[in-house]
N, C-alpha and C positions, 0 to 999 in steps of 0.2 A: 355600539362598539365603544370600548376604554379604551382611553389611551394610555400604555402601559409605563413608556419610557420618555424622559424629555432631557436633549442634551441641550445644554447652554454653557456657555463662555467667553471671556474677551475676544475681541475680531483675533482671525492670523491664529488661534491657540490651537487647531487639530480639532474642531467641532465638526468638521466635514467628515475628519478620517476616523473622529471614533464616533458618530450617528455609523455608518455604516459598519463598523466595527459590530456595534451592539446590536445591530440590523441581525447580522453574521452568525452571534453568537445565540441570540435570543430565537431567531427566525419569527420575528417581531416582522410585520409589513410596515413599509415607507410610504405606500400607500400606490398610487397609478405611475408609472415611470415618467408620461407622459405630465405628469406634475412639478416634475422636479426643473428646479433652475439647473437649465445648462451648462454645463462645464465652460471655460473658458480659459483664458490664457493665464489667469492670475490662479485658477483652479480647475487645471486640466482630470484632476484624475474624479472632477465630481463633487457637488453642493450637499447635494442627498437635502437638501431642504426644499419644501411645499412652497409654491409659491403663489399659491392662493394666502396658505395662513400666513406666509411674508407680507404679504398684500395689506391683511384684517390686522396684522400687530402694529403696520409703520400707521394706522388709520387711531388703533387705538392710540401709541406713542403722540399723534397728532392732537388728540384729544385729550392728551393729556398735561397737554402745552410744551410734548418735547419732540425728538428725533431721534436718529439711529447715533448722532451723533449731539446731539443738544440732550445730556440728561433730563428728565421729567419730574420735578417735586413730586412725592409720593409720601402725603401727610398718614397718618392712623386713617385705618377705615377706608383710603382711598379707592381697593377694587370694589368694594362692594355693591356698586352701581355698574355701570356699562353691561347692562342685558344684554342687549343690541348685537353688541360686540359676542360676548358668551353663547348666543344663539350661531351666528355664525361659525365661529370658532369650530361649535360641535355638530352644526351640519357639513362642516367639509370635511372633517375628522370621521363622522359616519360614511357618510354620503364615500369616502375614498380607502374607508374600513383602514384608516390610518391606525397603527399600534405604535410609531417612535415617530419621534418626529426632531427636526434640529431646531431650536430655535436662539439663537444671537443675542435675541432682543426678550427671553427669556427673562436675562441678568437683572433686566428692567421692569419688567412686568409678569414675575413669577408668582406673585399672587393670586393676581386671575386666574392662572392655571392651575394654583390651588385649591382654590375653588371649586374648579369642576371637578377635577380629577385629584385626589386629596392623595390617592396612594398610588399615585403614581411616583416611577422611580426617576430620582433624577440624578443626571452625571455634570459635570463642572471642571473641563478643561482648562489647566493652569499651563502658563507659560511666561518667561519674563519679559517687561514690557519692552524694554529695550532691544528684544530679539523682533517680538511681533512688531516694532515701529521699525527698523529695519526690513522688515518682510515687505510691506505694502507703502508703508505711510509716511515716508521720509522724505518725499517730493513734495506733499501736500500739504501737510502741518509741521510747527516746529516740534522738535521732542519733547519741551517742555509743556506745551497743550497736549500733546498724545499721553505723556505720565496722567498729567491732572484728569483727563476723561475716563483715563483707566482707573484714577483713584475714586473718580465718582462713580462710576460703575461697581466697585469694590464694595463699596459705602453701602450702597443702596441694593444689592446684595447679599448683603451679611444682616440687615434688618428684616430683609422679607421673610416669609414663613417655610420657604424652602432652602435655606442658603447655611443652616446650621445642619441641615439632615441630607444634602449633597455627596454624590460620593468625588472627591475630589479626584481627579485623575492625570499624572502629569504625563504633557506630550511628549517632551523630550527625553522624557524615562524609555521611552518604547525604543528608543536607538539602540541603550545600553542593555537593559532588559526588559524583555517583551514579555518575557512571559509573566514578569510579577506584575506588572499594572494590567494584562489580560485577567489574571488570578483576581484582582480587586475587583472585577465586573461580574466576574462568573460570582465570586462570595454576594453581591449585590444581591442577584439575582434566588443564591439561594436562601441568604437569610429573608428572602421575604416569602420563601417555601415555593419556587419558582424556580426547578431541576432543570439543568441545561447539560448539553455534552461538554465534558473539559479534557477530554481524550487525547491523547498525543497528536491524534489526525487531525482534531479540531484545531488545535493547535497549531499545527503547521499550515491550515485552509486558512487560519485567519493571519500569520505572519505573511501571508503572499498581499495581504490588502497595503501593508505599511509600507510607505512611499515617501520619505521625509521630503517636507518641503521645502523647493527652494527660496532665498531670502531675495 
């Protein structure tokens, strides 16, 4: 089993609501339902993320002396090691016949999954930080650590091997218009020779998913 699609983003940016999105569009599997981190109060309408491979990434983040929230030095050459990890990875990915999958921690460790999976397509949810530190994180760090982590997340993103060939996609675009940042997925999908329905109907099946969240 490939995995064909991987969404990553800053925290709060719509990673939740366009993994399922692309789920939607592609008819791509997420893998067992029974998988997925449960919805909750801070995202009621759904994670759509594995939480096995959430599991294997905060283990490699660990390993690689960081966090979800402590950026990770990532010198030259850094993935090329961690087997360990890479076997995992692709036995739960088979083993759950995963095709998209969300991952957060992506932004930080997109290499390794370039590795495995070289053509696989990747999506990169933009949203301003000032909106998403309002969203969640305003109780818990000042704003000016929340900019800096997003700046280091930025950084170390824009170096990895997948972060120049991203398809950028912004969340707050889908308020105003849905249909042109849907248009940006489906072209994704077909410049890589990968035919999907973009039909009016499809259209209107996938604007019932969009749920703007609240801050």
């Amino acid at each position: 089993m490939a995995l064909k699609v991987i969404v990553t983003g800053q925290p709060r940016t719509g990673t939740s609501f366009l993994t399922n999105l692309v789920s939607v569009i592609s008819g791509y599997s997420l893998g067992p339902k029974g998988g997925l981190k449960t919805p909750d109060g801070h995202n009621p309408n759904g994670y759509f993320e594995n939480e096995q491979i959430m599991q294997i990434e905060d283990e490699l983040l660990q390993k690689m002396g960081g966090s979800y929230q402590k950026i990770p030095e990532t010198p030259k050459g850094w993935h090329k090691g961690y087997g360990g990890i890479k076997k995992r990875l692709r036995t739960t990915i088979n083993r759950g016949k995963i095709e998209v999958i969300k991952s957060p921690r992506g932004i930080m460790m997109g290499d390794i999954y370039h590795d495995m999976y070289p053509k696989a397509i990747w999506f990169y949810t933009r949203r301003d930080p000032e909106t998403t530190y309002g969203s969640r994180w305003g109780k818990k760090i000042s704003r000016k650590r929340w900019r800096a982590i997003c700046k280091k997340r930025e950084e170390v993103w824009k170096k990895s091997k997948v972060g120049s060939r991203a398809w950028n996609i912004e969340y707050d675009s889908f308020k105003w218009n849905f249909r042109n940042e849907w248009i940006k997925i489906i072209q994704a999908f077909w410049l890589e020779g990968i035919k999907v329905d973009w039909s009016s109907k499809k259209l209107e099946e996938c604007k019932k998913l969009w749920k703007p969240r609240r801050k």
